[in-house]
C-alpha positions in Angstrom: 153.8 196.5 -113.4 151.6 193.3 -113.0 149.9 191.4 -115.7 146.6 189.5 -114.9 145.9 186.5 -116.8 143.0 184.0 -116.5 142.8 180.5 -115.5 139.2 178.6 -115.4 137.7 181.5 -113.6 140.7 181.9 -111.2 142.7 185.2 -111.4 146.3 184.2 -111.3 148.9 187.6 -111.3 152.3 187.1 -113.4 155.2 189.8 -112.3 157.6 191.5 -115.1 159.8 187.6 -114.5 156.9 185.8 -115.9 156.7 184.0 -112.3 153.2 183.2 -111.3 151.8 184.8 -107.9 149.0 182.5 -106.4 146.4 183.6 -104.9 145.5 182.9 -101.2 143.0 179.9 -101.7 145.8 178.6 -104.1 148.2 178.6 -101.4 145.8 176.9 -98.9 144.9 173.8 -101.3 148.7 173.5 -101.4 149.1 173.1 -98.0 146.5 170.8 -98.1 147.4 168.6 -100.6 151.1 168.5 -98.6 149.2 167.6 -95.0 147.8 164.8 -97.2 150.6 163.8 -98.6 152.8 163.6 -95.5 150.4 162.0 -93.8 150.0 159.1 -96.1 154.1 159.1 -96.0 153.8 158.3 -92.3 151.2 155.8 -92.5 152.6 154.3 -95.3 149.5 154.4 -96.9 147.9 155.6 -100.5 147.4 159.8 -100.6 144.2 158.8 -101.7 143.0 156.5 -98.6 144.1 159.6 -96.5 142.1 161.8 -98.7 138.7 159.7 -98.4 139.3 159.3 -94.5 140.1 163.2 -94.2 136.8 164.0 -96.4 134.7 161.4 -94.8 135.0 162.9 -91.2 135.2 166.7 -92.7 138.5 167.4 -91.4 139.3 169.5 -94.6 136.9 171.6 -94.3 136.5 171.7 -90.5 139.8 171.5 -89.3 142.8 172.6 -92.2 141.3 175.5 -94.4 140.0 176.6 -91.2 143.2 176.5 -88.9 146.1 177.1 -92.0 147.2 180.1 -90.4 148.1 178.0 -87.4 149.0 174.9 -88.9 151.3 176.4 -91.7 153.6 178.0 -89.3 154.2 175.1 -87.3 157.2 172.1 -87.9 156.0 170.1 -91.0 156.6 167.2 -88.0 153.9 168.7 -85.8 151.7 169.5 -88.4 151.7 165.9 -89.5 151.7 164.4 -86.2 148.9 166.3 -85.0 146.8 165.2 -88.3 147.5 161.7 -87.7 146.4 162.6 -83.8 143.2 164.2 -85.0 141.9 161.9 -87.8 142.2 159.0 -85.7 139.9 160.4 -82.5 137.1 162.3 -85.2 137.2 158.9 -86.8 136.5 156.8 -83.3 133.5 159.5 -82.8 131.8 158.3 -85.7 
């Protein structure tokens, strides 16, 4: 049996262990925040700066949310890699 609780207009579903299921956009903005993350790891850089320089050439929206079920089962080392890869060439071809 499943309970269904609400959180600012987000459905989240707690099992009979109180453990909370996220939903499938809550799984994505997790990944996302972790691309971010380990990519300002490897640059050595503020989360944030990666954030702004991600947003300002639409790579979240153009290129994560819409390639997660590629990007999330690759190596976390790939994944990162190829982020670094990409923002650098969309940001030479602004």
């Amino acid at each position: 049996m499943l309970f269904i609780t609400i959180f600012a207009k987000e459905t989240a579903l707690l099992d009979m262990e109180n453990k909370i299921l996220l939903s499938k956009d809550e799984i994505i903005m997790g990944f996302v925040a972790s691309c971010i993350e380990d990519v300002a790891d490897t640059l050595g850089v503020d989360y944030f700066e990666v954030y702004r320089r991600m947003d300002a050439v639409k790579m979240i929206d153009e290129y994560i949310i819409p390639n997660y079920e590629v990007l999330h089962s690759e190596s976390r080392r790939n994944v990162t890699e190829g982020l670094i890869d990409t923002l650098k060439r969309w940001e030479e071809s602004i």
